[in-house]
Chimera marker file (.cmm) of the C-alpha trace (Angstrom):
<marker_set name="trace">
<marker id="1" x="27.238" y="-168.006" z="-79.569" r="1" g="1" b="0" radius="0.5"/>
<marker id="2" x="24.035" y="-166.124" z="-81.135" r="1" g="1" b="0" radius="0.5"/>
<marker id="3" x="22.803" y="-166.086" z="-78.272" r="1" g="1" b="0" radius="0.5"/>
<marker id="4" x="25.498" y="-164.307" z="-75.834" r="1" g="1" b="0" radius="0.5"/>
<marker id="5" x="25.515" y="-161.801" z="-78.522" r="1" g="1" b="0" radius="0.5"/>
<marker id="6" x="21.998" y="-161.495" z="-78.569" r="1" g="1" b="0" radius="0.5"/>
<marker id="7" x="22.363" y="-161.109" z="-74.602" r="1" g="1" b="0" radius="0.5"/>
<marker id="8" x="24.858" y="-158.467" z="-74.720" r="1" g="1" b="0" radius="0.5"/>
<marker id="9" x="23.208" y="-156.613" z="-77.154" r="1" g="1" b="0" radius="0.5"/>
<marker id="10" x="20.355" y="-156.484" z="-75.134" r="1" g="1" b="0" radius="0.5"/>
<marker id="11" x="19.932" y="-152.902" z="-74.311" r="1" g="1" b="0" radius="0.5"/>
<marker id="12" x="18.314" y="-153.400" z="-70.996" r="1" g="1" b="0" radius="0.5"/>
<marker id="13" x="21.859" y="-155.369" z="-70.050" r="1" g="1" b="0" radius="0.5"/>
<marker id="14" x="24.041" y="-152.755" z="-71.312" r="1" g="1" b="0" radius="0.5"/>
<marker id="15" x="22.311" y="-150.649" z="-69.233" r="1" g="1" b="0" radius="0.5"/>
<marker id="16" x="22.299" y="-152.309" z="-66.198" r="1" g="1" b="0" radius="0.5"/>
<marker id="17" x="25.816" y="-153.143" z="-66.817" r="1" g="1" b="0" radius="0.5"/>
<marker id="18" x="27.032" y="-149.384" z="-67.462" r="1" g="1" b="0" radius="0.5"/>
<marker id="19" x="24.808" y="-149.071" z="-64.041" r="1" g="1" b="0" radius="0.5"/>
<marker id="20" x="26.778" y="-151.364" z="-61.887" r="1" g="1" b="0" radius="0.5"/>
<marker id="21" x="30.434" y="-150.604" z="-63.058" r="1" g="1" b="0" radius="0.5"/>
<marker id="22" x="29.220" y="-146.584" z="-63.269" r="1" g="1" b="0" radius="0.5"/>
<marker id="23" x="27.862" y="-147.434" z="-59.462" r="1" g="1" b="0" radius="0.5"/>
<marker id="24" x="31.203" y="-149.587" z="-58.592" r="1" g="1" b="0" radius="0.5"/>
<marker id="25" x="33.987" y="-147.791" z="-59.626" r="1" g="1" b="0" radius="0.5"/>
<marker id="26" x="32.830" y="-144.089" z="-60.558" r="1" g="1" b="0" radius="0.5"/>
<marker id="27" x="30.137" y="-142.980" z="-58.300" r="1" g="1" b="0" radius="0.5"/>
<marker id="28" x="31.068" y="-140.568" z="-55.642" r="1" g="1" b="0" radius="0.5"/>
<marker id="29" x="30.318" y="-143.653" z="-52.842" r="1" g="1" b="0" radius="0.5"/>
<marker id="30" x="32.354" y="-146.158" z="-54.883" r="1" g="1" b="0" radius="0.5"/>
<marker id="31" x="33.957" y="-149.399" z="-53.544" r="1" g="1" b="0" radius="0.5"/>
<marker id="32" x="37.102" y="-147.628" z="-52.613" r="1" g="1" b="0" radius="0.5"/>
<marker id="33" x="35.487" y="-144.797" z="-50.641" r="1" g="1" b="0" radius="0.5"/>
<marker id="34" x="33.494" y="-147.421" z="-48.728" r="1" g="1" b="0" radius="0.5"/>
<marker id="35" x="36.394" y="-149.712" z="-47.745" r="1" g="1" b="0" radius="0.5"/>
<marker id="36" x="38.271" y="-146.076" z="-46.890" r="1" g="1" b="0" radius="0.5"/>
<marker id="37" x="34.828" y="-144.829" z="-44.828" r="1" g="1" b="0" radius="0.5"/>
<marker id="38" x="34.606" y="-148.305" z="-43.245" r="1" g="1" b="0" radius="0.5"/>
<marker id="39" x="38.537" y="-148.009" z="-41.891" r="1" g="1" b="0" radius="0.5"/>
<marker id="40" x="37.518" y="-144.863" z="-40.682" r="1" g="1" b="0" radius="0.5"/>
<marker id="41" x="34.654" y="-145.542" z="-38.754" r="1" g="1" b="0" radius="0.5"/>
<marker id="42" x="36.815" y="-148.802" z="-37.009" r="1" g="1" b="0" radius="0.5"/>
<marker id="43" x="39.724" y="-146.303" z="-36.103" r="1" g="1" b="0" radius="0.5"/>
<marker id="44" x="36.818" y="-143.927" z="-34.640" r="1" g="1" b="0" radius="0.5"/>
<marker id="45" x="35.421" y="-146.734" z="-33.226" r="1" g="1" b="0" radius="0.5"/>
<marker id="46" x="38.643" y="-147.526" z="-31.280" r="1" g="1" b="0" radius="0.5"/>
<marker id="47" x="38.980" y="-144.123" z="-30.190" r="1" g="1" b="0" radius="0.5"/>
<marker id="48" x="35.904" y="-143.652" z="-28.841" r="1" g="1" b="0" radius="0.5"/>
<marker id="49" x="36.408" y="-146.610" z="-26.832" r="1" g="1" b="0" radius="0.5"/>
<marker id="50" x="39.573" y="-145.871" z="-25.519" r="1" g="1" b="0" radius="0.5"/>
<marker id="51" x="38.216" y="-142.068" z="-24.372" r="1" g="1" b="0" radius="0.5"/>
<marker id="52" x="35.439" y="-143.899" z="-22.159" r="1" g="1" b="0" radius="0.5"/>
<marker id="53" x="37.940" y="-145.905" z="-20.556" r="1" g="1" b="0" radius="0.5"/>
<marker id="54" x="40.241" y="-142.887" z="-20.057" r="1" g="1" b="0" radius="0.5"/>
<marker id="55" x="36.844" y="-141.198" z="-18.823" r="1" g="1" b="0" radius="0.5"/>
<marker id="56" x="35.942" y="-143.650" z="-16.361" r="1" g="1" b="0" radius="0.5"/>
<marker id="57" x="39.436" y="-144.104" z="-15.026" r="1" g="1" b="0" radius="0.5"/>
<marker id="58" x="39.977" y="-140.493" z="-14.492" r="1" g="1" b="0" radius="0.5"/>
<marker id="59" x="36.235" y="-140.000" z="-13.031" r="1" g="1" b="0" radius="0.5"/>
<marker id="60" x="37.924" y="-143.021" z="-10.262" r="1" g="1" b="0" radius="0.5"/>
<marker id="61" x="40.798" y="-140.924" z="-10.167" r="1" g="1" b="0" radius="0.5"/>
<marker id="62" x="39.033" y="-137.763" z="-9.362" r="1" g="1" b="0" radius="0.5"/>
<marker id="63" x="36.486" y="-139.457" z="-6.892" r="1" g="1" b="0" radius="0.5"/>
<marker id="64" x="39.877" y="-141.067" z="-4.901" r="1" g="1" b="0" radius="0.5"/>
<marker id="65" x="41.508" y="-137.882" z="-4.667" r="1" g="1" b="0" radius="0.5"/>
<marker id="66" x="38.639" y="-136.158" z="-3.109" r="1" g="1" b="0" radius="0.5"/>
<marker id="67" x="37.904" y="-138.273" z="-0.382" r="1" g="1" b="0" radius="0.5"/>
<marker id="68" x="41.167" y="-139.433" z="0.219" r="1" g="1" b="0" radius="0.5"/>
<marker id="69" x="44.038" y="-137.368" z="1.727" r="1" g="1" b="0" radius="0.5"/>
<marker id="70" x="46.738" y="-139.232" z="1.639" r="1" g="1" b="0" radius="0.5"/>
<marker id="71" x="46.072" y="-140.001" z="-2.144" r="1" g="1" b="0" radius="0.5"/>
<marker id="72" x="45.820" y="-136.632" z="-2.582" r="1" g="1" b="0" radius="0.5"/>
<marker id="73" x="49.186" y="-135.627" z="-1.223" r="1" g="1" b="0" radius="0.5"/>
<marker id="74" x="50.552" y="-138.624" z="-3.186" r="1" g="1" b="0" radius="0.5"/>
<marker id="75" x="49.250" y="-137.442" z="-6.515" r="1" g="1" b="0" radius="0.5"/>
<marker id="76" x="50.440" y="-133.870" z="-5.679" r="1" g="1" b="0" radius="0.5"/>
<marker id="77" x="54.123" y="-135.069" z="-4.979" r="1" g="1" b="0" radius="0.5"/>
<marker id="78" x="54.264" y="-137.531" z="-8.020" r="1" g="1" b="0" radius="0.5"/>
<marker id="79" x="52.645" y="-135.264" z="-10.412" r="1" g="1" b="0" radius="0.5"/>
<marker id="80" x="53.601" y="-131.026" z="-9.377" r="1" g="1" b="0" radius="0.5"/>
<marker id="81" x="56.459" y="-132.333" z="-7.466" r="1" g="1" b="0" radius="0.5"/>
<marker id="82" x="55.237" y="-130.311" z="-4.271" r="1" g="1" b="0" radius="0.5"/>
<marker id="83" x="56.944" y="-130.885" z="-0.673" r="1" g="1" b="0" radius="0.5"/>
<marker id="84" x="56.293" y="-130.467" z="2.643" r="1" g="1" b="0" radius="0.5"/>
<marker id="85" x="58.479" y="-127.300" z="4.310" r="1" g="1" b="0" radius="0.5"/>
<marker id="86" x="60.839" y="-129.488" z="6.065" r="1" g="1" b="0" radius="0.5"/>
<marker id="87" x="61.765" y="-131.763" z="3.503" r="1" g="1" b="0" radius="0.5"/>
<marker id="88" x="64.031" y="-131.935" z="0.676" r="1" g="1" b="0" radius="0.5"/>
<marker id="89" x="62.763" y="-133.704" z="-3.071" r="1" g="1" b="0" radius="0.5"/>
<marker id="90" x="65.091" y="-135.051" z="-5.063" r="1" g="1" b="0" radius="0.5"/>
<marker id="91" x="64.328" y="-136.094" z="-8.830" r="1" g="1" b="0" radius="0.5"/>
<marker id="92" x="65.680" y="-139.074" z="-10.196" r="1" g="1" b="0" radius="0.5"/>
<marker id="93" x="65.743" y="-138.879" z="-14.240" r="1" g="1" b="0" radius="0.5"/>
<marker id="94" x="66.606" y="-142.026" z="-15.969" r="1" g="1" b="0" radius="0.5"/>
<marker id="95" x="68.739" y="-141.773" z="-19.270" r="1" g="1" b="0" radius="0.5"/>
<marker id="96" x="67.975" y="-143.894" z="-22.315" r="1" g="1" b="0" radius="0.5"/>
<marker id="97" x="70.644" y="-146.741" z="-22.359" r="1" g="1" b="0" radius="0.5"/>
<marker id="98" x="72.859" y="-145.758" z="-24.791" r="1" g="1" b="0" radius="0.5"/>
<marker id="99" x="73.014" y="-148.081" z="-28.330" r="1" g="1" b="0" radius="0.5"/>
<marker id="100" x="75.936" y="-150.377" z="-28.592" r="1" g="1" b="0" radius="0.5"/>
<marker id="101" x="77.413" y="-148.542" z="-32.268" r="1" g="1" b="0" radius="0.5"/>
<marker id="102" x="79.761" y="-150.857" z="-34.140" r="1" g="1" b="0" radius="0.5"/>
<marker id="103" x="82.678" y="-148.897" z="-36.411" r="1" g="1" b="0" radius="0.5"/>
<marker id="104" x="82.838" y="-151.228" z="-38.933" r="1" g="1" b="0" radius="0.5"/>
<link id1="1" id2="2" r="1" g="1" b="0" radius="0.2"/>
<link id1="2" id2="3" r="1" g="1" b="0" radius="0.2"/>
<link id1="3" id2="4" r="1" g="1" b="0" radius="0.2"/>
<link id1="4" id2="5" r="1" g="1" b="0" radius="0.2"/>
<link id1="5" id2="6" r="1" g="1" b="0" radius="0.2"/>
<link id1="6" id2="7" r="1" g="1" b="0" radius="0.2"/>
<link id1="7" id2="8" r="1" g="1" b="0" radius="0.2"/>
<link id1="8" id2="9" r="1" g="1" b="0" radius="0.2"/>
<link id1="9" id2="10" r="1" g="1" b="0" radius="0.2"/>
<link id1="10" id2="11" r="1" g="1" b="0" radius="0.2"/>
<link id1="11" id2="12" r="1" g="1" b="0" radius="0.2"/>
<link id1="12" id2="13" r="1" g="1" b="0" radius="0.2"/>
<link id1="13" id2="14" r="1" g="1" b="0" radius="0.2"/>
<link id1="14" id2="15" r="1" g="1" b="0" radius="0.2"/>
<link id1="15" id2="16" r="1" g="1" b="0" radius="0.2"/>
<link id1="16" id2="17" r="1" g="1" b="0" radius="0.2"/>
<link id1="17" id2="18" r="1" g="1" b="0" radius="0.2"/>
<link id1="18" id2="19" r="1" g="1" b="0" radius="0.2"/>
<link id1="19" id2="20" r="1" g="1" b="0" radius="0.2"/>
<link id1="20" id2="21" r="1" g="1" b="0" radius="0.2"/>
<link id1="21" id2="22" r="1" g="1" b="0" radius="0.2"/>
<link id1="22" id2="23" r="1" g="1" b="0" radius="0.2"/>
<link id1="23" id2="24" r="1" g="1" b="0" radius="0.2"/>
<link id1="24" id2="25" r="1" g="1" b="0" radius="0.2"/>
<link id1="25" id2="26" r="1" g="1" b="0" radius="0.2"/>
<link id1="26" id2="27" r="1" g="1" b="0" radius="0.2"/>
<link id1="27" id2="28" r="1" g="1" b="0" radius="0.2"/>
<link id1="28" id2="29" r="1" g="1" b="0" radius="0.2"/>
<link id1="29" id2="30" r="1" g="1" b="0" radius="0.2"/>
<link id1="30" id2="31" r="1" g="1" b="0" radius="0.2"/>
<link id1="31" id2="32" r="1" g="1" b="0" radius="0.2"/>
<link id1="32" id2="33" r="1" g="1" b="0" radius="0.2"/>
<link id1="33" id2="34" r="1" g="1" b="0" radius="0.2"/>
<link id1="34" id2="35" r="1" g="1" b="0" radius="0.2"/>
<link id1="35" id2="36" r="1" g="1" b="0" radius="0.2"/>
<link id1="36" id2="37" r="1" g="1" b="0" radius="0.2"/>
<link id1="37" id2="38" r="1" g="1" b="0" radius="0.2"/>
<link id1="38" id2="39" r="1" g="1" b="0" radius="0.2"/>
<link id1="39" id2="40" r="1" g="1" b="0" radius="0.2"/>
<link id1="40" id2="41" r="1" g="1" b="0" radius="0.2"/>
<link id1="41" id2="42" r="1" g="1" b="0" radius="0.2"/>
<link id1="42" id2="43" r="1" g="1" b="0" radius="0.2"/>
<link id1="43" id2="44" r="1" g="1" b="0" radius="0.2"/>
<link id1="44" id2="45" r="1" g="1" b="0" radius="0.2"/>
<link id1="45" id2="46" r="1" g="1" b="0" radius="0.2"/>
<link id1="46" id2="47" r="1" g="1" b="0" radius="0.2"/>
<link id1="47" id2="48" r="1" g="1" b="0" radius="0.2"/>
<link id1="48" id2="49" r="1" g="1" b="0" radius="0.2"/>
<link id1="49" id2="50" r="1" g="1" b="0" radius="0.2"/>
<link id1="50" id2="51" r="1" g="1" b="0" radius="0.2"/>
<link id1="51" id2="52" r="1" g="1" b="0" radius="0.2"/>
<link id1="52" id2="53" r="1" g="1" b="0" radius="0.2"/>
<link id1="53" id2="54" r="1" g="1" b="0" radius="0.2"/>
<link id1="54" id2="55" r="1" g="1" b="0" radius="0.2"/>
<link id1="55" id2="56" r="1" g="1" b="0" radius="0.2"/>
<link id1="56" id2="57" r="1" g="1" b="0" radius="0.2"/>
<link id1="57" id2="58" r="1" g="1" b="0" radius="0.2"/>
<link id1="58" id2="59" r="1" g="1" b="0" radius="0.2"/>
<link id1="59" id2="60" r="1" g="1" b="0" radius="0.2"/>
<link id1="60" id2="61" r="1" g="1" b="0" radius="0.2"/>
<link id1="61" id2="62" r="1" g="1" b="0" radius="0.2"/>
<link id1="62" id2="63" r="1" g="1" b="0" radius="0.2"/>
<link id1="63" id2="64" r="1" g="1" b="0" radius="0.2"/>
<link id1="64" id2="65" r="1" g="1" b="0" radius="0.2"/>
<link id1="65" id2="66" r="1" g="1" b="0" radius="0.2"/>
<link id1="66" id2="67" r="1" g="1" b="0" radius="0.2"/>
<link id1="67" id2="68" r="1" g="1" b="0" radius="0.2"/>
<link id1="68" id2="69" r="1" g="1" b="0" radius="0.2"/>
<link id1="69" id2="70" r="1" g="1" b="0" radius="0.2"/>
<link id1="70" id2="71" r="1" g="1" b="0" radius="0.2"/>
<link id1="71" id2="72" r="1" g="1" b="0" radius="0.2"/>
<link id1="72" id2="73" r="1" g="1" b="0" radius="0.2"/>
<link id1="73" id2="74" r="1" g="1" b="0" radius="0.2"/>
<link id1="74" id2="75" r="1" g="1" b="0" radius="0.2"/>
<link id1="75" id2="76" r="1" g="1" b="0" radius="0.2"/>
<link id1="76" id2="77" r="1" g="1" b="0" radius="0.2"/>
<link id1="77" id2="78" r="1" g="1" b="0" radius="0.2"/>
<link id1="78" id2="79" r="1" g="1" b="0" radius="0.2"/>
<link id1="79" id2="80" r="1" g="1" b="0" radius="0.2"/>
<link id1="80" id2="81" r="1" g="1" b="0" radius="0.2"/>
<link id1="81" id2="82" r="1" g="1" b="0" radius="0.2"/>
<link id1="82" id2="83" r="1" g="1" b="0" radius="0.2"/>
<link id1="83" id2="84" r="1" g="1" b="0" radius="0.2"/>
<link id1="84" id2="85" r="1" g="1" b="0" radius="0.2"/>
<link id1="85" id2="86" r="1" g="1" b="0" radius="0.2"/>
<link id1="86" id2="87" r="1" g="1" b="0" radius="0.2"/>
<link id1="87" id2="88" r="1" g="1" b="0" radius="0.2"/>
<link id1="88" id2="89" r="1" g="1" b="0" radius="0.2"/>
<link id1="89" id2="90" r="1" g="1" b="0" radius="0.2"/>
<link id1="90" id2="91" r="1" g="1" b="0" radius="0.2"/>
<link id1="91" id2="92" r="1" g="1" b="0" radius="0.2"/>
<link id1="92" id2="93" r="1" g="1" b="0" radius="0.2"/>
<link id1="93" id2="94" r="1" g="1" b="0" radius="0.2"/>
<link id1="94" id2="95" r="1" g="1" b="0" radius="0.2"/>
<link id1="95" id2="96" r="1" g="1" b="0" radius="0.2"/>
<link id1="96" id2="97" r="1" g="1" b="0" radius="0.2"/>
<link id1="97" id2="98" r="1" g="1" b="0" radius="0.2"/>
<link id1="98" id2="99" r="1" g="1" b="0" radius="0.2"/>
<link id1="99" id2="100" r="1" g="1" b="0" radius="0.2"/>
<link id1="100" id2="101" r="1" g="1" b="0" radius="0.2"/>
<link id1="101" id2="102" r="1" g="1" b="0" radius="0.2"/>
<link id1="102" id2="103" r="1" g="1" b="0" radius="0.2"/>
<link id1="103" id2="104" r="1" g="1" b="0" radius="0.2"/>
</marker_set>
Protein backbone atom coordinates (compact mmCIF):
# COMPACT_ATOMS: atom_id res chain seq x y z
CA UNK A 1 0.00 0.00 0.00
CA UNK A 2 3.00 2.51 0.97
CA UNK A 3 4.27 1.88 -1.81
CA UNK A 4 1.47 2.69 -4.61
CA UNK A 5 1.19 5.82 -2.71
CA UNK A 6 4.67 6.43 -2.77
CA UNK A 7 4.33 5.69 -6.69
CA UNK A 8 1.61 8.04 -7.28
CA UNK A 9 3.06 10.62 -5.45
CA UNK A 10 5.92 10.45 -7.46
CA UNK A 11 6.04 13.70 -9.22
CA UNK A 12 7.75 12.46 -12.29
CA UNK A 13 4.41 10.01 -12.64
CA UNK A 14 1.98 12.66 -12.11
CA UNK A 15 3.56 14.27 -14.70
CA UNK A 16 3.76 11.85 -17.17
CA UNK A 17 0.32 10.91 -16.32
CA UNK A 18 -1.23 14.58 -16.71
CA UNK A 19 1.01 14.15 -20.11
CA UNK A 20 -0.71 11.20 -21.54
CA UNK A 21 -4.44 11.92 -20.59
CA UNK A 22 -3.58 15.94 -21.49
CA UNK A 23 -2.10 14.21 -24.93
CA UNK A 24 -5.22 11.61 -25.16
CA UNK A 25 -8.17 13.37 -24.63
CA UNK A 26 -7.36 17.27 -24.74
CA UNK A 27 -4.73 17.96 -27.24
CA UNK A 28 -5.83 19.47 -30.45
CA UNK A 29 -4.77 15.82 -32.31
CA UNK A 30 -6.61 13.79 -29.65
CA UNK A 31 -7.90 10.18 -30.04
CA UNK A 32 -11.17 11.35 -31.39
CA UNK A 33 -9.78 13.67 -34.07
CA UNK A 34 -7.54 10.81 -35.22
CA UNK A 35 -10.21 8.09 -35.52
CA UNK A 36 -12.38 11.18 -37.31
CA UNK A 37 -9.03 12.12 -39.66
CA UNK A 38 -8.48 8.38 -40.25
CA UNK A 39 -12.40 7.95 -41.60
CA UNK A 40 -11.64 10.72 -43.62
CA UNK A 41 -8.70 9.80 -45.32
CA UNK A 42 -10.54 6.01 -46.09
CA UNK A 43 -13.64 7.91 -47.62
CA UNK A 44 -10.93 10.04 -49.70
CA UNK A 45 -9.27 7.09 -50.31
CA UNK A 46 -12.38 5.52 -51.94
CA UNK A 47 -12.99 8.46 -53.91
CA UNK A 48 -9.95 8.81 -55.36
CA UNK A 49 -10.16 5.39 -56.49
CA UNK A 50 -13.35 5.46 -57.92
CA UNK A 51 -12.32 8.92 -60.07
CA UNK A 52 -9.36 6.81 -61.73
CA UNK A 53 -11.65 4.23 -62.71
CA UNK A 54 -14.19 6.78 -63.99
CA UNK A 55 -10.94 8.37 -65.66
CA UNK A 56 -9.79 5.43 -67.37
CA UNK A 57 -13.21 4.32 -68.50
CA UNK A 58 -14.05 7.59 -69.99
CA UNK A 59 -10.34 8.00 -71.56
CA UNK A 60 -11.72 4.20 -73.40
CA UNK A 61 -14.76 5.93 -74.03
CA UNK A 62 -13.27 8.90 -75.68
CA UNK A 63 -10.54 6.83 -77.62
CA UNK A 64 -13.75 4.45 -79.07
CA UNK A 65 -15.65 7.29 -80.15
CA UNK A 66 -12.91 8.77 -82.14
CA UNK A 67 -11.95 6.07 -84.19
CA UNK A 68 -15.09 4.51 -84.43
CA UNK A 69 -18.11 5.83 -86.42
CA UNK A 70 -20.64 3.82 -85.80
CA UNK A 71 -19.97 4.17 -81.96
CA UNK A 72 -20.02 7.54 -82.46
CA UNK A 73 -23.44 7.84 -84.01
CA UNK A 74 -24.57 5.38 -81.29
CA UNK A 75 -23.43 7.53 -78.42
CA UNK A 76 -24.91 10.62 -80.19
CA UNK A 77 -28.46 8.96 -80.50
CA UNK A 78 -28.44 7.41 -76.91
CA UNK A 79 -27.06 10.37 -75.23
CA UNK A 80 -28.37 14.07 -77.37
CA UNK A 81 -31.07 12.05 -78.83
CA UNK A 82 -29.98 13.23 -82.47
CA UNK A 83 -31.57 11.55 -85.76
CA UNK A 84 -30.90 11.11 -89.07
CA UNK A 85 -33.33 13.50 -91.52
CA UNK A 86 -35.46 10.72 -92.59
CA UNK A 87 -36.23 9.15 -89.50
CA UNK A 88 -38.51 9.55 -86.71
CA UNK A 89 -37.16 8.98 -82.64
CA UNK A 90 -39.39 8.03 -80.34
CA UNK A 91 -38.60 8.12 -76.43
CA UNK A 92 -39.71 5.51 -74.30
CA UNK A 93 -39.85 6.79 -70.46
CA UNK A 94 -40.46 4.17 -67.93
CA UNK A 95 -42.66 5.12 -64.81
CA UNK A 96 -41.77 3.98 -61.31
CA UNK A 97 -44.18 1.02 -60.47
CA UNK A 98 -46.51 2.43 -58.38
CA UNK A 99 -46.52 1.15 -54.34
CA UNK A 100 -49.23 -1.24 -53.44
CA UNK A 101 -50.92 1.39 -50.39
CA UNK A 102 -53.09 -0.53 -47.94
CA UNK A 103 -56.20 1.70 -46.26
CA UNK A 104 -56.20 0.14 -43.20
Amino acid sequence: MKRTVGIISNKYFLVSAFFVAWMLFFDRNDLFSQYEYRKQLHKLEEERDFYTTETERVKTDLKELTTNQEMLEKFAREKYLMKKDNEDVYVIIKEKEKEKSSFF
